[in-house]
ZADORO-291545 format. One line per 2 residues: number of its first residue (from 1); their letters; for each residue x negated, y negated, z negated of C-alpha. Coordinates in steps of 0.25 Angstrom, whole numbers. Layout:
% residues N
NUM) a) X/Y/Z | ...
This chain:
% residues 660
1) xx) -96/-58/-7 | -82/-59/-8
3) xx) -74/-74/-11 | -58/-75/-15
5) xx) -51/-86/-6 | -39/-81/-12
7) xx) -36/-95/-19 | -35/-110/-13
9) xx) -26/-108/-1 | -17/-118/4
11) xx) -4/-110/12 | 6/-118/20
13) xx) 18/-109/26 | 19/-114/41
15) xx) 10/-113/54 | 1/-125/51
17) xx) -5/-130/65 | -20/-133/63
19) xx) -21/-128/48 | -34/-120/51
21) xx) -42/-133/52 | -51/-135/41
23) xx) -47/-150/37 | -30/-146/40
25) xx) -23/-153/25 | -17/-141/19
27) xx) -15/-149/7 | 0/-150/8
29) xx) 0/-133/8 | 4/-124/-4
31) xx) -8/-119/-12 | -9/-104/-12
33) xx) -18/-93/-15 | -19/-78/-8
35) xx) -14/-68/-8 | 0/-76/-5
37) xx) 11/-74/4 | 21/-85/9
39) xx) 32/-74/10 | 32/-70/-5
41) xx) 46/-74/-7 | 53/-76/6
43) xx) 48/-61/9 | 57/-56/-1
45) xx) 70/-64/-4 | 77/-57/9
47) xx) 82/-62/23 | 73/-57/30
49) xx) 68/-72/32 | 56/-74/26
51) xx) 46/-83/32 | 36/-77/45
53) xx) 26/-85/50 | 14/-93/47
55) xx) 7/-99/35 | -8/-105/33
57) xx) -17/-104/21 | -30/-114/19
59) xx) -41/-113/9 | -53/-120/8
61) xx) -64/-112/0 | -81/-113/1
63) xx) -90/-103/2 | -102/-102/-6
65) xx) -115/-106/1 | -121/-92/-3
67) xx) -113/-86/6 | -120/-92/19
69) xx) -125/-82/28 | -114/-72/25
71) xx) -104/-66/33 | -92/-72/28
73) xx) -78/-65/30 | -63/-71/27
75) xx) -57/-57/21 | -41/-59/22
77) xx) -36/-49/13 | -19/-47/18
79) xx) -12/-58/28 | 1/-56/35
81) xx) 0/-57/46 | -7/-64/55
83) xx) -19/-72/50 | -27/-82/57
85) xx) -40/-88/49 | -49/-99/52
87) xx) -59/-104/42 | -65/-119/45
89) xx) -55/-120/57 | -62/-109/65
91) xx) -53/-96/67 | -59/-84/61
93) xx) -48/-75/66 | -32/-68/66
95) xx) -29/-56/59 | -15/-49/62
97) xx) -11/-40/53 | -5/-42/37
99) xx) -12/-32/30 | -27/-28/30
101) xx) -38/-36/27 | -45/-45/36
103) xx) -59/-53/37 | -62/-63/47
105) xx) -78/-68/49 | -79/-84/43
107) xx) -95/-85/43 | -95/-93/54
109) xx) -83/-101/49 | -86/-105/35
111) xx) -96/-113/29 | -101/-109/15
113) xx) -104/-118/6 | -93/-126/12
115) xx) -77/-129/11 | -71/-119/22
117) xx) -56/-119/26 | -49/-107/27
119) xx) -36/-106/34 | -26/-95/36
121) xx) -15/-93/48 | -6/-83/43
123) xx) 8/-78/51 | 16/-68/46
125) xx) 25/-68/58 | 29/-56/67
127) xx) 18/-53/74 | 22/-43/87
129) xx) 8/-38/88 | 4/-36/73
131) xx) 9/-23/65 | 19/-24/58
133) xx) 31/-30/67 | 43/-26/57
135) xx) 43/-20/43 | 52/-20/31
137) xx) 45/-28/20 | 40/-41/21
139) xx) 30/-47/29 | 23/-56/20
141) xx) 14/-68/25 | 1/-74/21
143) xx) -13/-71/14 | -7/-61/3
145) xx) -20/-55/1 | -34/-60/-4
147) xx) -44/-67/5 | -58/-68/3
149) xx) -73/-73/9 | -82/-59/10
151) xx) -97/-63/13 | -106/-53/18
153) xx) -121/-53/22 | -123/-53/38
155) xx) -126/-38/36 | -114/-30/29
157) xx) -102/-22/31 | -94/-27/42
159) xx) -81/-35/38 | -74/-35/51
161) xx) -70/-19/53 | -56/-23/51
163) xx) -56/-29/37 | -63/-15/30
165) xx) -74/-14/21 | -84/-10/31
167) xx) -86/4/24 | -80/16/27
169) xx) -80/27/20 | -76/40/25
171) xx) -73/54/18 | -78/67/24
173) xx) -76/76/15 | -72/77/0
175) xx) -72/88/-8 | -73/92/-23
177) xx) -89/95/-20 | -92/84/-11
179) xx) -88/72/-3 | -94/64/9
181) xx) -91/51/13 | -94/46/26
183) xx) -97/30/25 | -95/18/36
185) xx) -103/6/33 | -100/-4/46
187) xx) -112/-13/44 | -112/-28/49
189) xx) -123/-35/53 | -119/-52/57
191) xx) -134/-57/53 | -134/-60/70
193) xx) -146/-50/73 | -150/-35/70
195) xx) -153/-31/54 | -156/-17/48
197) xx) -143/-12/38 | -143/-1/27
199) xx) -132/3/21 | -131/11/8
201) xx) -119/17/3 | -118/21/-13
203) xx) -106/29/-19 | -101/27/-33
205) xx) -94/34/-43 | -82/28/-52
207) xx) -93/26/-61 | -102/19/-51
209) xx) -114/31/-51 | -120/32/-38
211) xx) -115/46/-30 | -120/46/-16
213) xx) -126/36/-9 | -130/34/5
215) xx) -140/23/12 | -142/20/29
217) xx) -154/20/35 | -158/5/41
219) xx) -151/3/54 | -150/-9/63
221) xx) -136/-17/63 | -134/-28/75
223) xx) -118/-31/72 | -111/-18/66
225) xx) -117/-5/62 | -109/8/55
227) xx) -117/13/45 | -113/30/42
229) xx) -116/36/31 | -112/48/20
231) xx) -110/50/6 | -110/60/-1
233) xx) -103/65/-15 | -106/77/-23
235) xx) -92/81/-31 | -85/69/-27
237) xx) -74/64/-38 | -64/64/-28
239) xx) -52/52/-28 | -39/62/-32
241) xx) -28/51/-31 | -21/47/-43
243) xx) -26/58/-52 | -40/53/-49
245) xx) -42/42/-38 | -58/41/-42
247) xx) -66/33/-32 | -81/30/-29
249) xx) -87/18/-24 | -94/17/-11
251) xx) -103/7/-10 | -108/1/3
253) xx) -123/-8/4 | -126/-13/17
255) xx) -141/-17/16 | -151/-25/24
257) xx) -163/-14/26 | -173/-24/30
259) xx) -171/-29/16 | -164/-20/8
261) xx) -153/-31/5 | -137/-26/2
263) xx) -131/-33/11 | -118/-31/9
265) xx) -111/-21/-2 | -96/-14/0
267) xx) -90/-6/-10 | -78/4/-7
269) xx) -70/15/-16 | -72/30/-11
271) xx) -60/39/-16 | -66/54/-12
273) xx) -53/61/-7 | -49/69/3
275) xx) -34/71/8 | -26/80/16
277) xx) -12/80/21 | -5/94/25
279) xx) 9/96/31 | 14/107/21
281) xx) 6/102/8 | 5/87/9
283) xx) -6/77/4 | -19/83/-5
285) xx) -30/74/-11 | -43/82/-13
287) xx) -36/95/-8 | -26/92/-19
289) xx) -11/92/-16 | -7/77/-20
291) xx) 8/72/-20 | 8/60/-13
293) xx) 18/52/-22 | 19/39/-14
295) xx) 25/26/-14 | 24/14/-2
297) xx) 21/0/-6 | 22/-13/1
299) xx) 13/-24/-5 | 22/-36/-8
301) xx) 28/-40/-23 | 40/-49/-26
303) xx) 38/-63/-25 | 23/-61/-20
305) xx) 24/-53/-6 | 12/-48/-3
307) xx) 2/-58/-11 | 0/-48/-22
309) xx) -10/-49/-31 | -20/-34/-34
311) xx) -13/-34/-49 | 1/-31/-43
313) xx) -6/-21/-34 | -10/-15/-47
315) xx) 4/-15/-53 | 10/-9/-41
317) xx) 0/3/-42 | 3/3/-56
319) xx) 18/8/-53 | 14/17/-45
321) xx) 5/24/-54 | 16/24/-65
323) xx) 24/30/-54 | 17/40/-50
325) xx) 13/37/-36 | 0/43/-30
327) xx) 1/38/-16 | 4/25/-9
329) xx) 8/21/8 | 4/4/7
331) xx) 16/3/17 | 16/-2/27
333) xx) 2/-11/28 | -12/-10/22
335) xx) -10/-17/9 | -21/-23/-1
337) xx) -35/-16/-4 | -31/-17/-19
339) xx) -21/-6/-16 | -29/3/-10
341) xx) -39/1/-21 | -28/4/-29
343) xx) -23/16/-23 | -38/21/-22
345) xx) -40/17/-38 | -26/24/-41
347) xx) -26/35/-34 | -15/33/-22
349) xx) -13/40/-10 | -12/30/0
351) xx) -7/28/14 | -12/17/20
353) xx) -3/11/33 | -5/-1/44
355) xx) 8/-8/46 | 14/-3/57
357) xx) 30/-4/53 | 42/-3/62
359) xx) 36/-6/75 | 26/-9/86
361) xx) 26/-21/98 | 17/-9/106
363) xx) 8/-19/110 | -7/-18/111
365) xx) -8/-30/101 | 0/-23/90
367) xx) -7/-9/92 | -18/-16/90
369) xx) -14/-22/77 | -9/-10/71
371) xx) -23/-3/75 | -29/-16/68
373) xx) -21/-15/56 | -24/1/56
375) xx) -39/-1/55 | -38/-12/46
377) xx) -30/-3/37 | -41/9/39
379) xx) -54/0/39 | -50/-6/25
381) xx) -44/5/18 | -53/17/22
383) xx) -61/17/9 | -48/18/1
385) xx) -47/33/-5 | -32/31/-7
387) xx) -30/29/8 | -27/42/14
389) xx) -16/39/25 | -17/28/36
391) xx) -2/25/41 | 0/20/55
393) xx) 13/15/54 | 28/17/48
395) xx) 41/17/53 | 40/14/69
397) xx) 53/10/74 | 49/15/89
399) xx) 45/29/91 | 39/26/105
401) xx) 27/27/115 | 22/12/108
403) xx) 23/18/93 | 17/30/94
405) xx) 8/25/103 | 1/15/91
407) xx) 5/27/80 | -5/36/87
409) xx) -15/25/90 | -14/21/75
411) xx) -17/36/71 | -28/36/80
413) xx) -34/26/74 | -34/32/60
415) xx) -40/45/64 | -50/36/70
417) xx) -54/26/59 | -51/36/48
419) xx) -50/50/49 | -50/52/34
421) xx) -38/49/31 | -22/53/40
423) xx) -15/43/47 | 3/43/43
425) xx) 15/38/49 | 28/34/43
427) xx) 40/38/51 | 55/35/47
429) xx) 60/42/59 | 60/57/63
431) xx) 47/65/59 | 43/71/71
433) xx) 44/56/79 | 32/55/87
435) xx) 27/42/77 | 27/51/67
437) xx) 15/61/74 | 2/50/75
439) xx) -2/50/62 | -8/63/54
441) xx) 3/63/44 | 18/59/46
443) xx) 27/51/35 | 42/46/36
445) xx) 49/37/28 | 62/43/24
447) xx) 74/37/17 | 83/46/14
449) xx) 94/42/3 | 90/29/8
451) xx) 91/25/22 | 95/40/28
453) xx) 105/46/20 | 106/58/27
455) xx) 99/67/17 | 96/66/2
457) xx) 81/64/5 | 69/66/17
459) xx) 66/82/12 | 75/91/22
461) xx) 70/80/33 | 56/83/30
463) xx) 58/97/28 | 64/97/42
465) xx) 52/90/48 | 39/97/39
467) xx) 48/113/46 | 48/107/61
469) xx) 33/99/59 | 26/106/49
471) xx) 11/101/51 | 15/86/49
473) xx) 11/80/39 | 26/73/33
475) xx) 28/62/21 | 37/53/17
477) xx) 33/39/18 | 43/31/13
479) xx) 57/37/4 | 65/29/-4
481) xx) 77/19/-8 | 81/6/-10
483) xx) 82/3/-25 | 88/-10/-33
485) xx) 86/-9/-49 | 99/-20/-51
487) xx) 106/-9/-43 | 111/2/-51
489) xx) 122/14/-49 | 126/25/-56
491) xx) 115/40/-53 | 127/48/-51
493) xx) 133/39/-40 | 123/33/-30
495) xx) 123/33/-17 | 116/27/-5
497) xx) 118/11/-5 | 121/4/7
499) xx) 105/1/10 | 107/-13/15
501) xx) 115/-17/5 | 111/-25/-8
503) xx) 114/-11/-18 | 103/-2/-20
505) xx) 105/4/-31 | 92/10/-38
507) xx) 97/24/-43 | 99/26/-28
509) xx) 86/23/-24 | 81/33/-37
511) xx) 90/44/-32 | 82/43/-17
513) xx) 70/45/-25 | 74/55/-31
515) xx) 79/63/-21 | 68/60/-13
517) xx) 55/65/-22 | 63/78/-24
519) xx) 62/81/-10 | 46/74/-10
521) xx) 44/83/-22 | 48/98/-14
523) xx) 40/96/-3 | 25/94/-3
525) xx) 24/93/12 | 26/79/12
527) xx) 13/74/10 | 17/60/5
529) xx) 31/53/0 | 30/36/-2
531) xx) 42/30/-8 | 47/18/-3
533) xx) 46/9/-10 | 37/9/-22
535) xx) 40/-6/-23 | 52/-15/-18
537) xx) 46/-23/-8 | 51/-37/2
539) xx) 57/-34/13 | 63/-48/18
541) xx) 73/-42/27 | 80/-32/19
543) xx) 95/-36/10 | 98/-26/2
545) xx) 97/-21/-12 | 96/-32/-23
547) xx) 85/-40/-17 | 85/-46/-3
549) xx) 72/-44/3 | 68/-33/-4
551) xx) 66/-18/-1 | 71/-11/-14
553) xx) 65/3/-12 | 53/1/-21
555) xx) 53/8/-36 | 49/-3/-42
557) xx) 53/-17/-40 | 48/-28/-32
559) xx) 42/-36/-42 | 38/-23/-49
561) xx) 45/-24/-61 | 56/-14/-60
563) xx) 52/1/-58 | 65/6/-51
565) xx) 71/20/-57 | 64/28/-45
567) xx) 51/23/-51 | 52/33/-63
569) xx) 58/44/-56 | 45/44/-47
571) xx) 38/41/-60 | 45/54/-65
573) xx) 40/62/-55 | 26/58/-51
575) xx) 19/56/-64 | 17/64/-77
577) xx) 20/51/-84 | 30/53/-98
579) xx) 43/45/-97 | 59/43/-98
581) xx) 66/34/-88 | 82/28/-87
583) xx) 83/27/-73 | 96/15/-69
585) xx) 89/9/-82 | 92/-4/-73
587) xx) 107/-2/-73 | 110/-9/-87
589) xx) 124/-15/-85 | 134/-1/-81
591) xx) 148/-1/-79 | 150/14/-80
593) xx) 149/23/-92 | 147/35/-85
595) xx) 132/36/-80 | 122/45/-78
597) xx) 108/42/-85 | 95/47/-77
599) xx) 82/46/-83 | 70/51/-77
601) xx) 59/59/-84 | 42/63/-83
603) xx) 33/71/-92 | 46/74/-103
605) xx) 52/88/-108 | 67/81/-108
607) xx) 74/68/-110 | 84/64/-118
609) xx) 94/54/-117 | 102/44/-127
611) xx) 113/35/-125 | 117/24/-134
613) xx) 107/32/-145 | 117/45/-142
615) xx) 108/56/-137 | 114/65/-124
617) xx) 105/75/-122 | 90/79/-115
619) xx) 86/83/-102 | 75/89/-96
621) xx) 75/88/-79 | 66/95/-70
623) xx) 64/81/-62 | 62/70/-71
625) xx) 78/67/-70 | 86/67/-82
627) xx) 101/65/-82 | 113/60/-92
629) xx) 128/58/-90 | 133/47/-100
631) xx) 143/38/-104 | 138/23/-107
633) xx) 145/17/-118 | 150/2/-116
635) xx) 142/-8/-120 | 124/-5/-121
637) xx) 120/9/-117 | 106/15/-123
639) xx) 100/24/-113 | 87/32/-120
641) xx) 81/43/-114 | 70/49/-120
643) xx) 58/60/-115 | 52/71/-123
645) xx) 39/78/-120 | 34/86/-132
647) xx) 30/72/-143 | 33/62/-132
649) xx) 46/54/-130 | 48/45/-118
651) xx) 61/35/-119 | 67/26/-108
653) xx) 80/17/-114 | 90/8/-107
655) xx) 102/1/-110 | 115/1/-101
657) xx) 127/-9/-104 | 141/-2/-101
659) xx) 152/-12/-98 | 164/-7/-96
């Protein structure tokens, strides 16, 4: 049984001496409820100065009497970054770490039946020991995800194996004529003495019809037992990614066999799929060759940091659909479950990573927080079809002893705790570096037109490095430009900006992307290419662009109401959709009469274009780009570019104002 302690907290932002005490007055405290975040606005205004350190959060709350005898859990959903929690003044624990889930034993602490304090320490301070030290967003503090009290009989699936599900299911083999799946129930017994446990596994169809089933024989449990057992599916319906994401439930009983009694009951979504990666041909689902059209994703919105409610989890996968996008690196952290059940439900490719970001303190106390963190990130997510890449890290600063050191411990660890699925690196420095030879794949981000101008795009640099290292496995895990939608320049003269400057202008960050999918586009060896940034995100520290505090390079806005021009030219060639788009659409107030109008194109035979109601030809493009030199009038300028496919029309209109 599952209870919501998301409402009634009381949040005070300061170390409070003595606040975990049961009788402490926190009256005078703001009221609040979780998720929540004291960083929501001073994370993203710029400077660089927004608030580290400590805040408390107090709630009272009662537990029904009916959950006496139970094990009682405190599940914490997401807290950044360091949380301490006591319940009833005794101390149940510290997690370190901003990003997974974590549960914390309260049986012995709380008293159903009766009122119970809970009271949360949380720091979101630089901590030299917990991963990461550095990154470019921000670190948001606070409980910004759900927390919740999980009962569970004495005898069920263990809740301590580092916040998973306690059920573990492991693919062996998937083909168009069969599939077997190899499942791990880790079985609890905290009764105090020895009992007899069953466990029966059921699989399920979309519709809920029963396909394979599998039941244990009786066996003795002290503490903790793993229970193995194999299903097995005649012509599987297998899970194909966005053309057909179909999943089965797996359902998980553990039982008392003295008495028969379903003790404790787990459900988890199976996706069957299998996936391979090769140096020459890239990324196949099923055996099918699949174009890994990805995007990264940080998990904060304007004005909210990173308390995000599941519907704008949903809006955000929403633009990616419309866009096209089929896979998805949650950079740089494990971010909420809703996500990968998203991903899972929609289809996405996804790479999974721990936070390791710019640095390491080599000491034993960091490596074993990012190895924490790794398992954390593998234990919870292992049932999720989407997930088919586990990232160690990104963007080491030091290519020494200490670094490659913990990558190749870190990749270790995932052959180790899933051997289903390929461990990635992302490197922004040479492509042979030793970082860069741990994992089974290999990724770079890469920012040419951006932040190296020394060559129109990453394709020759690639090229160079698939001829001299031909079996690794190469893609591109972050490309991209900055891009302000108040900042506008004519097509037919940008240039690079000045990076750190306040001008961005956003047909510069559309040209990038342009060049830069030609080149993805001629060369399939690149198993997977990730924009960055499918949304602008906070980045406290940075000044530049239009907005302190912000890094502009998303396709669409902040606050998700603005699909920048790259948007659709992405659109354009990664969906079959029909449509007609003015690109600079933004740019209503012009000063020149000479421009050049670009509007992009999908699913259309030509497109035609009329200015002021006068029309000045069709064009038909090869590459979803169409192309007019005109003269603006003084005074309102209407721009309608129409679409034709065979009885269909598709329109996009704007309206510029010449003043001369």
């Amino acid at each position: 049984m599952r209870t919501d302690l998301d409402a009634g907290w009381r949040f005070v932002r300061a170390d409070v001496p003595g606040a975990q005490a049961p009788g402490f007055a926190d009256a005078s405290w703001e009221r609040t409820t979780v998720p929540h975040t004291w960083n929501a606005l001073d994370g993203q205004d710029g400077g660089g100065d927004y608030r580290r350190g400590t805040g408390w959060y107090r709630r009272h709350f009662t537990p029904p009497r009916t959950v006496a005898g139970k094990r009682l859990w405190l599940q914490f959903d997401g807290v950044n970054t360091v949380a301490d929690v006591w319940v009833n003044g005794v101390h149940l624990g510290q997690h370190r770490g901003g990003y997974a889930t974590f549960r914390f034993d309260a049986t012995d602490a709380l008293r159903p039946g009766h009122d119970n304090v809970l009271a949360v320490r949380v720091d979101n301070s630089a901590v030299a020991d917990v991963a990461p030290l550095s990154a470019d967003y921000t670190f948001f503090g606070g409980i910004y995800r759900d927390v919740s009290l999980v009962a569970v009989d004495p005898l069920s699936v263990r809740m301590d194996d580092f916040g998973g599900p306690g059920v573990y299911l492991a693919q062996r083999s998937v083909t168009a004529e069969a599939a077997e799946v190899d499942v791990v129930t880790k079985a609890h017994n905290g009764s105090g003495g020895p009992r007899a446990v069953r466990v029966r596994t059921v699989l399920s169809d979309a519709r809920g019809r029963e396909v394979s089933r599998a039941v244990s024989p009786p066996a003795s449990i002290s503490t903790d037992l793993d229970v193995p057992q194999r299903l097995s599916i005649a012509r599987p319906h297998r899970w194909q990614g966005t053309a057909d994401p179909y999943l089965y439930q797996v359902r998980v009983d553990v039982l008392d066999a003295r008495t028969g009694r379903v003790t404790d009951s787990v459900g988890q979504p199976l996706g069957l799929r299998s996936s391979t990666v090769d140096a020459d041909a890239g990324f196949s689902l099923n055996g099918q060759h699949v174009a890994l059209h990805g995007v990264n994703a940080h998990q904060d919105r304007l004005d909210e940091g990173w308390a995000v409610a599941d519907r704008a989890r949903d809006q955000d996968f929403d633009l990616m659909d419309e866009m096209g996008v089929n896979a998805l690196r949650t950079a740089h952290y494990q971010q909420s479950q809703h996500v990968y059940d998203l991903a899972d439900r929609r289809g996405y490719v996804v790479w999974a990573e721990i936070p390791l970001v710019n640095g390491i303190t080599g000491s034993a106390e960091f490596r074993a927080n990012a190895a924490q963190q790794l398992s954390e990130l593998i234990r919870q997510n292992y049932n999720h079809p989407s997930i088919a890449f586990w990232g160690i890290g990104n963007e080491q600063a030091q290519n020494d002893d200490a670094t490659n050191g913990l990558l190749a411990d870190l990749a270790a660890q995932v052959a180790r705790e899933d051997p289903t699925r390929l461990s990635v690196y992302a490197n922004h420095k040479g492509g042979q570096d030793a970082v860069s030879n741990h994992a089974d794949l290999s990724a770079y981000n890469k920012y040419y037109g951006w932040y190296d101008l020394s060559a129109p795009g990453f394709g020759p640099w690639t090229d160079q490095l698939h001829a001299a290292d031909p079996t690794r496995r190469i893609a591109i895990s972050e490309y991209g430009a900055g891009g302000s939608v108040s900042q506008h320049v004519e097509n037919s003269t940008v240039k690079p900006p000045v990076i750190a400057s306040r001008v961005h202008p956003e047909e510069y960050e559309t040209l990038v992307h342009e060049n830069t999918w030609r080149q993805i586009e001629s060369r399939p060896y690149l198993w997977g290419t990730f924009v960055w940034n499918m949304f602008d995100f906070a980045s406290d520290g940075r000044t530049e662009g239009d907005t302190p505090g912000r890094n502009d390079k998303g396709l669409v806005t902040y606050d998700r109401k603005i699909r920048k021009d790259a948007f659709y030219w992405y659109k354009a060639n990664w969906t079959a959709t029909p449509f007609v788009y003015l690109t600079s659409r933004r740019w209503t107030s012009r000063t020149d009469a000479a421009t050049t109008i670009k509007a992009y194109g999908n699913g259309v035979d030509s497109v035609s274009l009329t200015l002021n109601g006068v029309p000045l030809g069709a064009r038909v493009s090869a590459d979803h780009t169409y192309t007019w030199p005109v003269t603006l009038a003084p005074g309102a300028n209407v721009v309608t570019v129409t679409g034709v496919r065979g009885g269909h029309t598709y329109t996009d209109t704007v309206t510029w104002t010449l003043t001369t």
